[in-house]
N, CA, C and O atoms as a GROMACS GRO file, in nm:
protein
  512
    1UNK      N    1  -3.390   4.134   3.202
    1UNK     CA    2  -3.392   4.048   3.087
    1UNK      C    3  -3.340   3.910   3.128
    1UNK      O    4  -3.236   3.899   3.194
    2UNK      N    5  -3.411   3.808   3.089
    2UNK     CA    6  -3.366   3.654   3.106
    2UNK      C    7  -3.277   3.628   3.036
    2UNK      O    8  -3.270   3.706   2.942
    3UNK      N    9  -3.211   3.561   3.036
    3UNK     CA   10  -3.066   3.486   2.996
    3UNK      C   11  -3.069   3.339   2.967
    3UNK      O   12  -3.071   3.280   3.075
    4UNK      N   13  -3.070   3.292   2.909
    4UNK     CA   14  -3.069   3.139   2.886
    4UNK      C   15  -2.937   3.058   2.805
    4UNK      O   16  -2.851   3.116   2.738
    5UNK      N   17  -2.943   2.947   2.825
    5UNK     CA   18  -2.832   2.854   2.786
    5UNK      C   19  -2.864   2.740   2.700
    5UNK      O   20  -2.970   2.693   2.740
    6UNK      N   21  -2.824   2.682   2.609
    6UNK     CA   22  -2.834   2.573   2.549
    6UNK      C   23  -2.767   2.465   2.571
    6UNK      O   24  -2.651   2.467   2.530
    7UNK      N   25  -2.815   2.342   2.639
    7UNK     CA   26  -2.739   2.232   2.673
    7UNK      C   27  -2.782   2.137   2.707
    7UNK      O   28  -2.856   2.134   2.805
    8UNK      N   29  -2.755   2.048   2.651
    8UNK     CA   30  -2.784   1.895   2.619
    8UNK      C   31  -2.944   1.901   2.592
    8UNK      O   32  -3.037   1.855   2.659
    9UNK      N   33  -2.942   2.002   2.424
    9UNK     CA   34  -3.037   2.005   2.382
    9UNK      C   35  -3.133   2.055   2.462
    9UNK      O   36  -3.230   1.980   2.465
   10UNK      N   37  -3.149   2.179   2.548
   10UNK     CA   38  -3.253   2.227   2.603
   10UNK      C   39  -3.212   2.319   2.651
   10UNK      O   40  -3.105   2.324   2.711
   11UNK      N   41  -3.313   2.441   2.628
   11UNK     CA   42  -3.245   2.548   2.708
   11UNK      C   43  -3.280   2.561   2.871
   11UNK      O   44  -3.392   2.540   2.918
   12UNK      N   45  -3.166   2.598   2.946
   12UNK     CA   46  -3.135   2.618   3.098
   12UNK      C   47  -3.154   2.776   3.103
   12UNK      O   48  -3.122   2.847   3.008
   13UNK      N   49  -3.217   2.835   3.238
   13UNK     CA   50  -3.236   2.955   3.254
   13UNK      C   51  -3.085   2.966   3.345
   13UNK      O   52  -3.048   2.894   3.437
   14UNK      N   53  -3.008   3.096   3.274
   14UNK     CA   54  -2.924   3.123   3.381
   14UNK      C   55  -2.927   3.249   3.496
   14UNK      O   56  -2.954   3.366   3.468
   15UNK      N   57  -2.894   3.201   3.621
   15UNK     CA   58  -2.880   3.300   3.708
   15UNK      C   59  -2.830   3.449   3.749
   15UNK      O   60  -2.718   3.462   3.800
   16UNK      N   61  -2.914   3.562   3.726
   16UNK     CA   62  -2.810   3.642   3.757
   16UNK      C   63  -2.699   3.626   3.852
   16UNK      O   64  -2.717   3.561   3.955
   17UNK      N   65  -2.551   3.697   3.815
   17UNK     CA   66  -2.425   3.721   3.917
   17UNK      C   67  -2.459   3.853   4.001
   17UNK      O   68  -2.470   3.963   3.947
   18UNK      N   69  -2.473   3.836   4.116
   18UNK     CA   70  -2.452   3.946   4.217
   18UNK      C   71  -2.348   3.953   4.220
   18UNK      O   72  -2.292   3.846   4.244
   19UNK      N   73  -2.233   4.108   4.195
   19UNK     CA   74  -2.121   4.128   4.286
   19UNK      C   75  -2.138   4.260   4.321
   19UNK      O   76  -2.197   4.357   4.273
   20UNK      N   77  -2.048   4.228   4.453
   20UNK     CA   78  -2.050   4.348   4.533
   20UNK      C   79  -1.987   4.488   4.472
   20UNK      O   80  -2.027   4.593   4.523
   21UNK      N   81  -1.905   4.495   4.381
   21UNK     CA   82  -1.848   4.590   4.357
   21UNK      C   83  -1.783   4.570   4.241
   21UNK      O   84  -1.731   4.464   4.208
   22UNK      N   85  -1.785   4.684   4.167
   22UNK     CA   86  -1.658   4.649   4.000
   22UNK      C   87  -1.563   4.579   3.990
   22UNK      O   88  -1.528   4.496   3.906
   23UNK      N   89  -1.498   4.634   4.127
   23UNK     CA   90  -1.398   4.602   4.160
   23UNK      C   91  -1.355   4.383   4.109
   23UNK      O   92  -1.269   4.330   4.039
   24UNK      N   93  -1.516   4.310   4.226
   24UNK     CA   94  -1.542   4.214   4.159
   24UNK      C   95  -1.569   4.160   4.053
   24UNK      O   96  -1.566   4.037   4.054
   25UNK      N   97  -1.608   4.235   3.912
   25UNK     CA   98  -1.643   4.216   3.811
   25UNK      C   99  -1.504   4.264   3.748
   25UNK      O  100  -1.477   4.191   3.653
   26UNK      N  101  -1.425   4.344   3.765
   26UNK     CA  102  -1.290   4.351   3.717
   26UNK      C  103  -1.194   4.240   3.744
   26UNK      O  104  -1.097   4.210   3.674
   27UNK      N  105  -1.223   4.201   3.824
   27UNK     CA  106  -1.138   4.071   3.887
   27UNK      C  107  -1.145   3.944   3.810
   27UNK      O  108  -1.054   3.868   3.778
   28UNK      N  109  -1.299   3.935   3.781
   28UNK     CA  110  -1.335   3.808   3.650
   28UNK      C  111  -1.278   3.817   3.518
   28UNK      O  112  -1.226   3.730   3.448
   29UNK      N  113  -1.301   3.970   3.493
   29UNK     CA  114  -1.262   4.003   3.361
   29UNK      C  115  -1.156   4.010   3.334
   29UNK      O  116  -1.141   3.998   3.213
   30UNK      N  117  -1.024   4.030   3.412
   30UNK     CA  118  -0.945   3.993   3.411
   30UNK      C  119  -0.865   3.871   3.399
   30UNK      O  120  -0.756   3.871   3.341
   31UNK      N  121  -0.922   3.758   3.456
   31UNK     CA  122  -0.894   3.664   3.466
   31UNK      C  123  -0.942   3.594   3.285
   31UNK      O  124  -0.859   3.540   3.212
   32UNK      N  125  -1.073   3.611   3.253
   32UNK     CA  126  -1.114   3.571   3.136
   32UNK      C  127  -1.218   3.678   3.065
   32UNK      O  128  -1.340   3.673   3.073
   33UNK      N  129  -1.114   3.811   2.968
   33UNK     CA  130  -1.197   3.880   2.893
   33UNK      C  131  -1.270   3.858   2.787
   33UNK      O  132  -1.321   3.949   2.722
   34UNK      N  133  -1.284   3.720   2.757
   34UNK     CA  134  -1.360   3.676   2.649
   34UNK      C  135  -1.518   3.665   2.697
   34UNK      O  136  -1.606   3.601   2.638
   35UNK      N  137  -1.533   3.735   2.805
   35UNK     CA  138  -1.682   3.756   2.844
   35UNK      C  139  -1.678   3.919   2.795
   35UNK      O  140  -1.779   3.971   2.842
   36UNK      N  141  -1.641   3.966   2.758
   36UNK     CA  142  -1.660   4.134   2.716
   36UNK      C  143  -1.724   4.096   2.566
   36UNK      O  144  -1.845   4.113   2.553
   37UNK      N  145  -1.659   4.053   2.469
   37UNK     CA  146  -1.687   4.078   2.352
   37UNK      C  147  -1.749   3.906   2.310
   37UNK      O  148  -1.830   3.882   2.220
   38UNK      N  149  -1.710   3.845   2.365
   38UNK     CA  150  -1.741   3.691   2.320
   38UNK      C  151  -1.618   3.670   2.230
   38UNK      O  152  -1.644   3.665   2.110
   39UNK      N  153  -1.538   3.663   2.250
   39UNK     CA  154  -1.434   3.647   2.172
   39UNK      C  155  -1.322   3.734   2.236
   39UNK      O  156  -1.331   3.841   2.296
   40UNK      N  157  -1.181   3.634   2.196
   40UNK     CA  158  -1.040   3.598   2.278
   40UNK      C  159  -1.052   3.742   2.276
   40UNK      O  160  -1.113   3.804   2.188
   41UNK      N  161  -0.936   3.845   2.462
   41UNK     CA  162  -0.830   3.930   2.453
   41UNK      C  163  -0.782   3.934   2.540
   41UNK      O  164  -0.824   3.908   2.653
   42UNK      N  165  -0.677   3.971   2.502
   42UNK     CA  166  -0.546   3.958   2.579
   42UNK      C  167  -0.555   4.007   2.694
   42UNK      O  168  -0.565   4.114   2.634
   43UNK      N  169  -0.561   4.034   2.795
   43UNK     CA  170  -0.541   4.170   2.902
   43UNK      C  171  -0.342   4.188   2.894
   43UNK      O  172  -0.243   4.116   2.884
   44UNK      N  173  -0.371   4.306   2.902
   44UNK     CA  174  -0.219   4.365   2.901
   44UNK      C  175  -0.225   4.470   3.028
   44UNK      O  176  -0.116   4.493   3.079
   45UNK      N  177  -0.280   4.502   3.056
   45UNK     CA  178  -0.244   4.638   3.243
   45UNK      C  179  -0.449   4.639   3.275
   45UNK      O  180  -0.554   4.636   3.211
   46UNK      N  181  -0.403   4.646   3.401
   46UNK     CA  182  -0.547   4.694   3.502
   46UNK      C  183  -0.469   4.812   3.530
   46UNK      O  184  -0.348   4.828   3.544
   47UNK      N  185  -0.588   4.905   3.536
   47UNK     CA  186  -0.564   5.071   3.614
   47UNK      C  187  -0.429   5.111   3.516
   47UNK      O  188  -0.330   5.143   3.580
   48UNK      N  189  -0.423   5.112   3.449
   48UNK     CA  190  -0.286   5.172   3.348
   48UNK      C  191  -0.336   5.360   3.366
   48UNK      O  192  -0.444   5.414   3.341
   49UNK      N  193  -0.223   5.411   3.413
   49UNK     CA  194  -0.206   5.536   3.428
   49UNK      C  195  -0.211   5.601   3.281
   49UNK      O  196  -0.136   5.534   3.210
   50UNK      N  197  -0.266   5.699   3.213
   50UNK     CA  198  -0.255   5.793   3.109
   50UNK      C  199  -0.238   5.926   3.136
   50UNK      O  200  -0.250   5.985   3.243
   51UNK      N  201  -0.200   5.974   3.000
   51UNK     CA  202  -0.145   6.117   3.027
   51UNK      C  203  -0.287   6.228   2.998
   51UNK      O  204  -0.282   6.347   3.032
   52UNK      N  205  -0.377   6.182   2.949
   52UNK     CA  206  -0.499   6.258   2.880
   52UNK      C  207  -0.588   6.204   2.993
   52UNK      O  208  -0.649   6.123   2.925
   53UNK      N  209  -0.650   6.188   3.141
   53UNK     CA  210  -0.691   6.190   3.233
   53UNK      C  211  -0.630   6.143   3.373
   53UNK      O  212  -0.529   6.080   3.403
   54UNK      N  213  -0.730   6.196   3.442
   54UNK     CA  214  -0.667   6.184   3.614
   54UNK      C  215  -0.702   6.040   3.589
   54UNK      O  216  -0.606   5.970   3.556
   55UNK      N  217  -0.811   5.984   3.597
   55UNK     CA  218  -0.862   5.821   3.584
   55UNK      C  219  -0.838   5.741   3.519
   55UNK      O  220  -0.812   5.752   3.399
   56UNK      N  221  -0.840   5.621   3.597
   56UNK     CA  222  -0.762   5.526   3.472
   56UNK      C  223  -0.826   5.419   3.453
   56UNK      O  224  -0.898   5.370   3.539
   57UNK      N  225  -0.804   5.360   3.316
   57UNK     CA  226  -0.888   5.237   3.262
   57UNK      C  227  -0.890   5.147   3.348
   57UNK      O  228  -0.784   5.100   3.388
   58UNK      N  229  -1.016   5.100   3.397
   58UNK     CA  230  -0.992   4.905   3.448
   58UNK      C  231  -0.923   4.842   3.376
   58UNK      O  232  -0.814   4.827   3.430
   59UNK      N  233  -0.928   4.774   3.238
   59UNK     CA  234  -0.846   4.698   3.186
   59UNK      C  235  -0.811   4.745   3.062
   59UNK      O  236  -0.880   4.808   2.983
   60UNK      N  237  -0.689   4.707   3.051
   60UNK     CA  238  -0.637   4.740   2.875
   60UNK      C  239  -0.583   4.610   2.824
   60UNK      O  240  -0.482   4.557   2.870
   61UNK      N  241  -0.658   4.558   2.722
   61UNK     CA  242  -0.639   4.452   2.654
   61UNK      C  243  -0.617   4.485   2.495
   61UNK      O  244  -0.618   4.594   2.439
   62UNK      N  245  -0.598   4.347   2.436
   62UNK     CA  246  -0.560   4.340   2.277
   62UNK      C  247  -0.666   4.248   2.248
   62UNK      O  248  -0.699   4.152   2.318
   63UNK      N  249  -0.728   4.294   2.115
   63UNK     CA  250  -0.808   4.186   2.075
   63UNK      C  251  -0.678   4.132   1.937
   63UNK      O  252  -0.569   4.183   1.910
   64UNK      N  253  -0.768   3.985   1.861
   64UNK     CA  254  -0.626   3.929   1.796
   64UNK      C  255  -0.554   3.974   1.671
   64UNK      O  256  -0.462   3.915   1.615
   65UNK      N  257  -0.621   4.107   1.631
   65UNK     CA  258  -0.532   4.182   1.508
   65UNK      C  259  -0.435   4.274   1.606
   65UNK      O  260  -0.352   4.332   1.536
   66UNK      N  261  -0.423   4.296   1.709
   66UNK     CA  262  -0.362   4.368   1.784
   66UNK      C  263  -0.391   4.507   1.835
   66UNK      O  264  -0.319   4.600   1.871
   67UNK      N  265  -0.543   4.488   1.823
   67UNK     CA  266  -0.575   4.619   1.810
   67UNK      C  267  -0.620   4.648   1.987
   67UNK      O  268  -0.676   4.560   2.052
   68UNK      N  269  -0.576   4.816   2.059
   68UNK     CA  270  -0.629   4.812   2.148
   68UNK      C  271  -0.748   4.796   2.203
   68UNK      O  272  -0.816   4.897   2.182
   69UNK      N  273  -0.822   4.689   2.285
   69UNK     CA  274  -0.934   4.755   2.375
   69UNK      C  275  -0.932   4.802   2.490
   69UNK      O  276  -0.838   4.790   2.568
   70UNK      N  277  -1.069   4.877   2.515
   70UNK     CA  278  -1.035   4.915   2.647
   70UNK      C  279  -1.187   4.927   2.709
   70UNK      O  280  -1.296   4.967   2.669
   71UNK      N  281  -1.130   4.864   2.841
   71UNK     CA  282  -1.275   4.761   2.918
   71UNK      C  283  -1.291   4.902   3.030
   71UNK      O  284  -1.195   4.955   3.087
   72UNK      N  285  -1.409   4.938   3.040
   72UNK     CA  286  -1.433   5.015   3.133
   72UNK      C  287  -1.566   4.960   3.209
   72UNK      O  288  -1.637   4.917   3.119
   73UNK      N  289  -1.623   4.944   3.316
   73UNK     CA  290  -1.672   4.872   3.416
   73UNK      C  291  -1.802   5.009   3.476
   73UNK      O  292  -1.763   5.091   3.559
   74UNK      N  293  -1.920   5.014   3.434
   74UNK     CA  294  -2.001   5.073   3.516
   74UNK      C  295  -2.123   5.004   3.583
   74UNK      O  296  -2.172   4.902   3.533
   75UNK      N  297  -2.143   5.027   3.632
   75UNK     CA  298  -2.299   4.970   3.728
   75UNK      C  299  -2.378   5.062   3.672
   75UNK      O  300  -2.340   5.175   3.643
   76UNK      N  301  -2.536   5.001   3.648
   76UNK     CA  302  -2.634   5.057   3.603
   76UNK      C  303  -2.655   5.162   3.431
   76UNK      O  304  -2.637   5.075   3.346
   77UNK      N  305  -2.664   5.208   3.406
   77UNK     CA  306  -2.698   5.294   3.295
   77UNK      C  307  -2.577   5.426   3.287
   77UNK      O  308  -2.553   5.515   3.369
   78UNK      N  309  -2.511   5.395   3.148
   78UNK     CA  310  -2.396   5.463   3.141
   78UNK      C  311  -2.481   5.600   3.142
   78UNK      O  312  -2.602   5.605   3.121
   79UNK      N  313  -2.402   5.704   3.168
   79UNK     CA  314  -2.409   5.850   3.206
   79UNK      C  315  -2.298   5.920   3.086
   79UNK      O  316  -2.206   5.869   3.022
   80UNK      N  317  -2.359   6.066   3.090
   80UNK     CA  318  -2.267   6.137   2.944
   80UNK      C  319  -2.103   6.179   3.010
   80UNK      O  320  -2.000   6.210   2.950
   81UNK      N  321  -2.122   6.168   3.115
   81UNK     CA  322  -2.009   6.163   3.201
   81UNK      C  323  -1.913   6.003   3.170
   81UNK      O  324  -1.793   6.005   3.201
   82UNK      N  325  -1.951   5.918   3.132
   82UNK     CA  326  -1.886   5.785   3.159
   82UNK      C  327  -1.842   5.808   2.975
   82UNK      O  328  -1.735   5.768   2.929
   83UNK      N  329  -1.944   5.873   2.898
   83UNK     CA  330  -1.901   5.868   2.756
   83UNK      C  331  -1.803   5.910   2.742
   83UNK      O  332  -1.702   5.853   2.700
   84UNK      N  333  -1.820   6.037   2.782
   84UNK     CA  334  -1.696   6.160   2.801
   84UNK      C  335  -1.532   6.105   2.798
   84UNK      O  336  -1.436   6.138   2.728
   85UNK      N  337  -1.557   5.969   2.949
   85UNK     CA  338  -1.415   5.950   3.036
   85UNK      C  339  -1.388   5.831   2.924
   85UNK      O  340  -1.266   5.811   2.930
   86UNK      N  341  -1.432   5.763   2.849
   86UNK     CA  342  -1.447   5.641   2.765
   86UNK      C  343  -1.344   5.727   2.652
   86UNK      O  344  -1.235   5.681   2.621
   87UNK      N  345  -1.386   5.828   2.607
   87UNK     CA  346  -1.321   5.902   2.479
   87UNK      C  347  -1.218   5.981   2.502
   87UNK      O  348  -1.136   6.020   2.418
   88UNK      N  349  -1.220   6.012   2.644
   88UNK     CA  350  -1.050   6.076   2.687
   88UNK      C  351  -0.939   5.948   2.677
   88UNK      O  352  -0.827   5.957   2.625
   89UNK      N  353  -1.009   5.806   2.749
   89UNK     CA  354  -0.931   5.713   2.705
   89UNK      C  355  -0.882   5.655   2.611
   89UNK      O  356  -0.767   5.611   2.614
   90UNK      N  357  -0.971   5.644   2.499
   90UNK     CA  358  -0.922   5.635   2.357
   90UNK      C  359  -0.846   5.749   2.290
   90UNK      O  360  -0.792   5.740   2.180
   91UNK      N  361  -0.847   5.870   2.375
   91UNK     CA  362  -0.776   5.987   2.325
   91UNK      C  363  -0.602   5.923   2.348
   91UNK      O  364  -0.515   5.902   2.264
   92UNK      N  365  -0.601   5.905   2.496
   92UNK     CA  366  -0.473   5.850   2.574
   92UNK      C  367  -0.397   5.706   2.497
   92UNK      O  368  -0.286   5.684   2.449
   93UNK      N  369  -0.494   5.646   2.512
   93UNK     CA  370  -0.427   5.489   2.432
   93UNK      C  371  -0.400   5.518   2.319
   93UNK      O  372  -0.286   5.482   2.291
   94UNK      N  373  -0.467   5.582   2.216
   94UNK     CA  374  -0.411   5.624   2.119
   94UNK      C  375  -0.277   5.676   2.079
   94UNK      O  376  -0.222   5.658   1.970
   95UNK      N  377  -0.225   5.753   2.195
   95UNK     CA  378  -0.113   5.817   2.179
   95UNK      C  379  -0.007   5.748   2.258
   95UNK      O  380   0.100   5.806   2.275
   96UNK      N  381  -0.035   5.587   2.326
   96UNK     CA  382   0.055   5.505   2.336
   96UNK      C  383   0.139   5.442   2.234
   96UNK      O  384   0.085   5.374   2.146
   97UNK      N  385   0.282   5.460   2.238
   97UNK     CA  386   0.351   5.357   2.178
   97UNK      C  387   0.375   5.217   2.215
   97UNK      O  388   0.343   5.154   2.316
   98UNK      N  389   0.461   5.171   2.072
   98UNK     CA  390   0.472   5.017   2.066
   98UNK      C  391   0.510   4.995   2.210
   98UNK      O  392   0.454   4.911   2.280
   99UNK      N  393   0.638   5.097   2.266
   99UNK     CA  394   0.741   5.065   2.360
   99UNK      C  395   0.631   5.117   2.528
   99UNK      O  396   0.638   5.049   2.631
  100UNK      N  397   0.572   5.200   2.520
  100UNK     CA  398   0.475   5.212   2.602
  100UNK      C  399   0.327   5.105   2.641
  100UNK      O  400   0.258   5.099   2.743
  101UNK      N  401   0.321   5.041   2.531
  101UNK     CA  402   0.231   4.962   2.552
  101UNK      C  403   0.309   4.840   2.608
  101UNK      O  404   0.284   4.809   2.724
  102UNK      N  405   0.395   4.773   2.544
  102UNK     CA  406   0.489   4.672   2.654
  102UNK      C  407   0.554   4.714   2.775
  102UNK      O  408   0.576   4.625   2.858
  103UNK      N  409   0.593   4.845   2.805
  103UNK     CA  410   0.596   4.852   2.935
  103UNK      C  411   0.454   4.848   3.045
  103UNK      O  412   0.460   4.822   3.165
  104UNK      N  413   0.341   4.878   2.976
  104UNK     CA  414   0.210   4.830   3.050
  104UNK      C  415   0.231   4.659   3.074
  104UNK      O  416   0.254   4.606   3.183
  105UNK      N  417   0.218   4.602   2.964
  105UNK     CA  418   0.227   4.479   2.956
  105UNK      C  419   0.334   4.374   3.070
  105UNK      O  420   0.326   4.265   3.128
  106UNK      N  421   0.401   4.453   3.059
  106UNK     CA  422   0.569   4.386   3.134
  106UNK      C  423   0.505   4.392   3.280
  106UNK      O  424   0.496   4.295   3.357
  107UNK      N  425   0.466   4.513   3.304
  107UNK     CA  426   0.422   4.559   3.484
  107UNK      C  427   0.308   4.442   3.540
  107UNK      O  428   0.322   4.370   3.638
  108UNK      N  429   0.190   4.444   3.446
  108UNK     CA  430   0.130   4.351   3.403
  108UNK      C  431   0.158   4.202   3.485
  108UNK      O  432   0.130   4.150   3.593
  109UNK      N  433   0.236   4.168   3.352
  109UNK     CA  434   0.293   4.027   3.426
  109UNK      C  435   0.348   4.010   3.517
  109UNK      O  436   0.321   3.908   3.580
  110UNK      N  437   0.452   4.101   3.570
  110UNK     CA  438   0.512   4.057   3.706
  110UNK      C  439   0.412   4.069   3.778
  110UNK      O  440   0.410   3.958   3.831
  111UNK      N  441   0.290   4.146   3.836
  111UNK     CA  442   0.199   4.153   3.897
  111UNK      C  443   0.124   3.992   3.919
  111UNK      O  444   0.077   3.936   4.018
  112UNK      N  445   0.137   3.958   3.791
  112UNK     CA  446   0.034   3.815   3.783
  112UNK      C  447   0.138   3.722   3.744
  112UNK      O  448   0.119   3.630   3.665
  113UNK      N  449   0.292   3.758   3.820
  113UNK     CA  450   0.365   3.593   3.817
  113UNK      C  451   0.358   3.532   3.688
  113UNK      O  452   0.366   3.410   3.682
  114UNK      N  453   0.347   3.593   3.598
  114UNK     CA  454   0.364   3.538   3.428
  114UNK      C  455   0.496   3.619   3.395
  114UNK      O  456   0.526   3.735   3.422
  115UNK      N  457   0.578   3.501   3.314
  115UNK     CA  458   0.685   3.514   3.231
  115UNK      C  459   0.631   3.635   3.149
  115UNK      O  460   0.511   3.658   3.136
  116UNK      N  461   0.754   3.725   3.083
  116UNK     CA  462   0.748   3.809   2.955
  116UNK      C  463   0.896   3.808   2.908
  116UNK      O  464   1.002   3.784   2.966
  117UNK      N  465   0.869   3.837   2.802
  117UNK     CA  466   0.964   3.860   2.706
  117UNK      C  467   0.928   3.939   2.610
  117UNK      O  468   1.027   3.964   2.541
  118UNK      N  469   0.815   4.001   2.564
  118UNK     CA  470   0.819   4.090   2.473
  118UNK      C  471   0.628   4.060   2.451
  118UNK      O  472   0.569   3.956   2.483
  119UNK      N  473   0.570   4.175   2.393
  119UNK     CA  474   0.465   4.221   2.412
  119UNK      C  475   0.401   4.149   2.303
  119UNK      O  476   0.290   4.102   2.326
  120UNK      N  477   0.465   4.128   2.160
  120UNK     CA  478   0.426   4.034   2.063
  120UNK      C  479   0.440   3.879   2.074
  120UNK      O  480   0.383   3.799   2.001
  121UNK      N  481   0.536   3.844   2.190
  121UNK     CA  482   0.562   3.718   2.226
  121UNK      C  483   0.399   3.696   2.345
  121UNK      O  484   0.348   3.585   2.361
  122UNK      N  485   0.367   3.769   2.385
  122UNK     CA  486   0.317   3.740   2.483
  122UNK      C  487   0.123   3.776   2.399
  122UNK      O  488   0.018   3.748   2.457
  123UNK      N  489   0.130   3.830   2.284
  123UNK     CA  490   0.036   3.855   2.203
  123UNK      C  491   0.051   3.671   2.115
  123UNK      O  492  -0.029   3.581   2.141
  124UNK      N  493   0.108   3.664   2.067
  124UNK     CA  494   0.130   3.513   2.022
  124UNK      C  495   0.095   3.401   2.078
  124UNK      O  496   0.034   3.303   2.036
  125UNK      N  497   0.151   3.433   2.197
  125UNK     CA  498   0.132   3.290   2.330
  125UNK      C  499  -0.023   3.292   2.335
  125UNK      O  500  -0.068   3.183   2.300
  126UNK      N  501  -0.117   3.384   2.368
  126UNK     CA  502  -0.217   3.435   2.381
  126UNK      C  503  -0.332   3.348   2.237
  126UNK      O  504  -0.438   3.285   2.232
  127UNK      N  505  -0.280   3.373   2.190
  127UNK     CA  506  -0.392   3.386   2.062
  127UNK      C  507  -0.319   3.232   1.971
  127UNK      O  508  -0.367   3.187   1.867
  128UNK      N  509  -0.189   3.170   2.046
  128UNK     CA  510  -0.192   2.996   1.955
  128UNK      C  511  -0.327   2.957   1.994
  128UNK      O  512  -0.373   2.849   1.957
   0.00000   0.00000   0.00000
């Protein structure tokens, strides 16, 4: 499927992104998840460990009511297997607390050299 852009009154065809691996496409998305939904979220933990699977989410973010998302990364045509691991994760995040979800968050930032102070402070900063 073609992709196009609007700018300076005309549309531009845009290029597909080759990357080599999720891994690369986790790396963007991280940096700016407002390519997932088109609209602001937070990232709060990559690979966050849960108790309801061996595997763990690529990213766990907040969109701006505070509600969890959770970014999972496949190549090609999802499989009933990828549904499956998608709904064990919402099983898991679900049963995160307030105080569990800022300790994701906290690990988070020191990882990426960002200040914290608290998980709603850092939900705030996010979304002025």
């Amino acid at each position: 499927m073609e992709v196009y852009r609007w700018e300076d009154r005309k549309f531009g065809k845009l290029e597909p992104l080759r990357f080599g691996a999720e891994r690369d496409f986790e790396d963007l998305l991280e940096k700016d998840a407002t390519l997932v939904l088109g609209e602001p979220l937070c990232v709060i933990s990559r690979q966050p460990p849960l108790s309801t699977s061996k595997q763990k989410i690529d990213l766990l973010a907040l969109d701006r009511q505070g509600n969890c998302v959770i970014i999972e990364l496949k190549r090609g045509k999802p499989s009933r297997t990828a549904i499956t691991q998608i709904l064990e994760y919402a099983a898991g995040v679900s049963q995160l607390s307030y105080i569990e979800l800022e300790q994701l968050a906290y690990r988070w930032c020191q990882q990426q050299g960002k200040e914290f102070s608290s998980l709603t402070a850092l939900h705030s900063e996010f979304f002025e």
